[in-house]
C-alpha positions in Angstrom: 16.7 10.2 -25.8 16.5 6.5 -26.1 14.4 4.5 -24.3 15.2 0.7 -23.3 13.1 -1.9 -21.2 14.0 -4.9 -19.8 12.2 -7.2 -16.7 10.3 -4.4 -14.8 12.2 -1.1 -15.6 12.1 1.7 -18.8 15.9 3.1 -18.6 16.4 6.7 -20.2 19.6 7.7 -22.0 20.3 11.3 -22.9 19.1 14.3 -22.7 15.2 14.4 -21.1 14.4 18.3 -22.4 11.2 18.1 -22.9 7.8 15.9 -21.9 8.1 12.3 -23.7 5.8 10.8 -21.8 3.9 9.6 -24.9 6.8 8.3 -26.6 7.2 6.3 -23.4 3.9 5.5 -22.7 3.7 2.7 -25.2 6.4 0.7 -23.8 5.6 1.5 -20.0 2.4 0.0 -20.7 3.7 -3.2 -22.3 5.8 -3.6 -19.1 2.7 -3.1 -17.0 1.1 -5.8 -18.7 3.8 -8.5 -17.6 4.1 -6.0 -13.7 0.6 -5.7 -12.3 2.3 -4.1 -9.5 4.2 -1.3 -10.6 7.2 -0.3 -13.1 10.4 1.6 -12.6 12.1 4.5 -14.4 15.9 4.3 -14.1 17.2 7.5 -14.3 20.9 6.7 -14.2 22.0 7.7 -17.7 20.4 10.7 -18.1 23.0 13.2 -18.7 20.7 16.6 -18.2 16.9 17.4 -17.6 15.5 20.7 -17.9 11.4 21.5 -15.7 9.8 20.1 -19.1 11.5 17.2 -19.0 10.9 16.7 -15.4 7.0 17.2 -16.4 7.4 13.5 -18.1 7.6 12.1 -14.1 4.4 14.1 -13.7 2.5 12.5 -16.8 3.6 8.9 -16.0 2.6 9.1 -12.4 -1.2 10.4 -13.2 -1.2 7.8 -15.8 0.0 4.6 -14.2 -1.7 5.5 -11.0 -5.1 6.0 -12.7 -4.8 2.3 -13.7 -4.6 1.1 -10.5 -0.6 0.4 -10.6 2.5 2.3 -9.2 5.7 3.7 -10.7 8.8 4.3 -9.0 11.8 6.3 -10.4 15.0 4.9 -9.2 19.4 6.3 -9.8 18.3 10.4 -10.4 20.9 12.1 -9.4 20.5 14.8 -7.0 21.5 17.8 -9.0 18.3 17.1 -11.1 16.5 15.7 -8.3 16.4 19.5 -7.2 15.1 20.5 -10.5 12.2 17.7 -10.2 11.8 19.0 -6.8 10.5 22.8 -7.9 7.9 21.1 -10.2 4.4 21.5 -8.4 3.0 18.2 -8.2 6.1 16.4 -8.8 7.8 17.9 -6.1 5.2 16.4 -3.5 3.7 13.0 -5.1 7.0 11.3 -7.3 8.3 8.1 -5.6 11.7 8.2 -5.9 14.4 5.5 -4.9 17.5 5.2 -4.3 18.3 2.3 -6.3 16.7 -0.4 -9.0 16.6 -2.6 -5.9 15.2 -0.4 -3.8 12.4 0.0 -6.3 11.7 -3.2 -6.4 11.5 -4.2 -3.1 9.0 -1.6 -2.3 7.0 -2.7 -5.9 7.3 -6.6 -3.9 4.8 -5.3 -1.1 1.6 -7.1 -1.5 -1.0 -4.3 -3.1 -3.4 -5.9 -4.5 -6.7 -3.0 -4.5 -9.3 -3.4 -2.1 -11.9 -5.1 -3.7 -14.8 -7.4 -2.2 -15.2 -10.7 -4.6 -18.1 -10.9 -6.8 -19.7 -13.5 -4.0 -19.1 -10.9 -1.1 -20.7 -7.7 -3.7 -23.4 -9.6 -3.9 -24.3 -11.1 -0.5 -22.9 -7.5 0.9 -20.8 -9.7 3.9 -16.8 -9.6 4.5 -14.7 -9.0 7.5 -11.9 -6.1 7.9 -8.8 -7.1 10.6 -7.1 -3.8 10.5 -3.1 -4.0 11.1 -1.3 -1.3 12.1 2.3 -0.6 12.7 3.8 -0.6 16.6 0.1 -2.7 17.2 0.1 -6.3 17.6 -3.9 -7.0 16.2 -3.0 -9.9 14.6 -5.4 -12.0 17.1 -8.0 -10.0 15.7 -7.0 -12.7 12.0 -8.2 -15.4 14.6 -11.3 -14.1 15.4 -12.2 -13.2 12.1 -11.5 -16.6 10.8 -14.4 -17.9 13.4 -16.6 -15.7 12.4 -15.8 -16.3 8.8 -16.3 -19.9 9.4 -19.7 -19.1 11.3 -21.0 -17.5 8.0 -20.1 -14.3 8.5 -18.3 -13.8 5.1 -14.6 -13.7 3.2 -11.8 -12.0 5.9 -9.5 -8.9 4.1 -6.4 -8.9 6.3 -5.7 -5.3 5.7 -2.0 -3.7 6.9 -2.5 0.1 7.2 0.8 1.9 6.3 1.2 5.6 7.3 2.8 7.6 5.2 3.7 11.5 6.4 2.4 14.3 4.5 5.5 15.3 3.6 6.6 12.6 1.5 4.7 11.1 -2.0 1.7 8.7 -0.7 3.3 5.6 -2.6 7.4 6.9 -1.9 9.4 3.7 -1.2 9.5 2.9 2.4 11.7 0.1 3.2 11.5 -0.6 6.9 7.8 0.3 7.2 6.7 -1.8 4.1 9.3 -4.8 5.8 7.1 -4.3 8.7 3.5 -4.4 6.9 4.7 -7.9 5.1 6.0 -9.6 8.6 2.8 -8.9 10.0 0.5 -10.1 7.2 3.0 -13.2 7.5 2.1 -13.8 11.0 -1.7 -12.5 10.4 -2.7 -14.9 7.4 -2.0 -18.7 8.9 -4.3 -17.7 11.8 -7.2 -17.1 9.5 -6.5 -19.7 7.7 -5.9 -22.3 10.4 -9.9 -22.1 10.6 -9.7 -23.3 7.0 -11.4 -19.4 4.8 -9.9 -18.2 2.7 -8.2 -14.4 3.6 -7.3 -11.7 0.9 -4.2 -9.8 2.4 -3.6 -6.0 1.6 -1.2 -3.1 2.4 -3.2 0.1 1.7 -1.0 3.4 2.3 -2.6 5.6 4.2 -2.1 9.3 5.8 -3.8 8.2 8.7 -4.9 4.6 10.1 -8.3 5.1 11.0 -9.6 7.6 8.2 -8.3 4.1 6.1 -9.7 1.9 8.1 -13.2 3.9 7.6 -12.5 3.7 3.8 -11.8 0.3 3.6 -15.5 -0.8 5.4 -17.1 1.3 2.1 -14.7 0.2 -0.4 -15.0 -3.9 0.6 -18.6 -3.8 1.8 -17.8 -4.9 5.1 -20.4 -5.6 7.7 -17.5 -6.6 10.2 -14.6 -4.8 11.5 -12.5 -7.3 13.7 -10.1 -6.1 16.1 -8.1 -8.1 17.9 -5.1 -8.0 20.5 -2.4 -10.2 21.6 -2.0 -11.3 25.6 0.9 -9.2 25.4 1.4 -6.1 28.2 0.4 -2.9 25.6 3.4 0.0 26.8 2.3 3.4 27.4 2.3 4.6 23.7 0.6 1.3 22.5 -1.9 1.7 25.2 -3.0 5.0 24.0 -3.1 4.1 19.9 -4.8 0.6 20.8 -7.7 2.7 23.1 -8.1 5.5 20.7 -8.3 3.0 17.3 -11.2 1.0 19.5 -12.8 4.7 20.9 -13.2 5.8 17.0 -14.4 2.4 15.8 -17.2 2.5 17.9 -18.2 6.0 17.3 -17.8 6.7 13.6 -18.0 2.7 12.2 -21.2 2.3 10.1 -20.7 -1.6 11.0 -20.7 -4.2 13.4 -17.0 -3.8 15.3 -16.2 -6.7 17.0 -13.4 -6.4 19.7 -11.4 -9.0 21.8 -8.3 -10.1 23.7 -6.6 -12.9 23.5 -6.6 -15.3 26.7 -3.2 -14.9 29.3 -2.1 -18.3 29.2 -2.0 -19.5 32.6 
């Protein structure tokens, strides 16, 4: 097996028999030093793996993820894409890609941990404006930024991406993770137009409002802003935005603020 780095990916060449996740660990590691985000395993010159050598996936995932980073294994072909596949634990929590680019693009997606700052910790005061996909809230960045201004603490912009249960909870998701980035895009100016300063996040998520939950206790928020557009809400949009709202104000251990912004006339 030999084992080459360059920017952000370790490529394999060979055969991958057995686990050499610790004679790849050093130089994942020194990548990850340079790639807060995330590394990349290219795959496309291995010539065989056997279910040992599919265990090294395993190892790096549990590894890299415990420091708080992601790794993404890009080019595996699908005839040992099947044998990672029959691997408990691999089988259900290994990001795979298509391609180095794909990888990347995914790695690209602000994910910076939710964290409150040493100042918020210790006053116990921020602001959560959830965003969720299909759901314009990105008034809600406004009206944070007000209350931010008013002394009510830092704002965490916070895009909540769903990812089914039957894929791997960081597994590359182009259009959805395209989505979570246009949003903060629109989201962040607004907060800042009232002149705070707003952390933005994409936390993936099985389900929006069990994350949304999480993030008040992991933050320390004492706010959770939500806030829609003037916009019409269809039918299905309708339904999300009222149950989002109906379990915020049942099951939030904070303040939830909620508002709408004004039909122009």
């Amino acid at each position: 097996m030999i084992i080459e780095t360059r920017d952000d990916v370790v490529q394999l060449s060979g055969n991958l028999h057995k686990n050499l996740w610790m004679t790849i660990k050093a130089a994942a590691h020194l990548l990850l030093q340079e790639h807060k985000n995330g590394i990349i395993i290219d795959c496309s010159h291995i010539a065989d793996i056997s279910e040992q050598g599919a265990k090294t996936f395993l190892e790096a995932m549990r590894d890299i993820e415990a420091a708080r980073s992601r790794i993404i294994v890009a080019n595996l072909p699908e005839s040992m894409l099947a044998i990672c596949r029959s691997i408990p634990g691999v089988r259900s929590q290994l990001p795979i890609a298509d391609s180095i680019e794909a990888a990347r693009a995914s790695l690209r997606v602000h994910h910076s941990p939710l964290a409150p700052t040493a100042d918020a910790a210790k006053k116990g005061s921020s602001i959560l404006v959830p965003l969720i996909a299909d759901l314009d809230l990105t008034y809600g960045a406004t009206l944070a930024g007000r209350l931010s201004r008013a002394g009510r603490g830092e704002v965490h912009l916070v895009y909540f991406l769903e990812v089914a249960r039957t894929l791997p909870l960081n597994a590359p998701l182009p259009d959805a993770e395209k989505e979570a980035q246009e949003a903060l895009a629109v989201a962040a100016p607004l907060a800042r137009q009232q002149n705070v300063i707003a952390a933005e996040h994409v936390e993936r998520v099985r389900d929006s409002t069990e994350g949304i939950l999480t993030a008040i206790k992991v933050l320390q928020a004492d706010t959770v802003v939500v806030g829609a557009t003037s916009e019409p809400i269809g039918a299905e949009g309708h339904d999300r935005f009222h149950h989002l709202v109906d379990s915020l104000l049942h099951r939030s251990p904070v303040e939830v603020v909620i508002g709408r912004l004004k039909q122009s006339e």
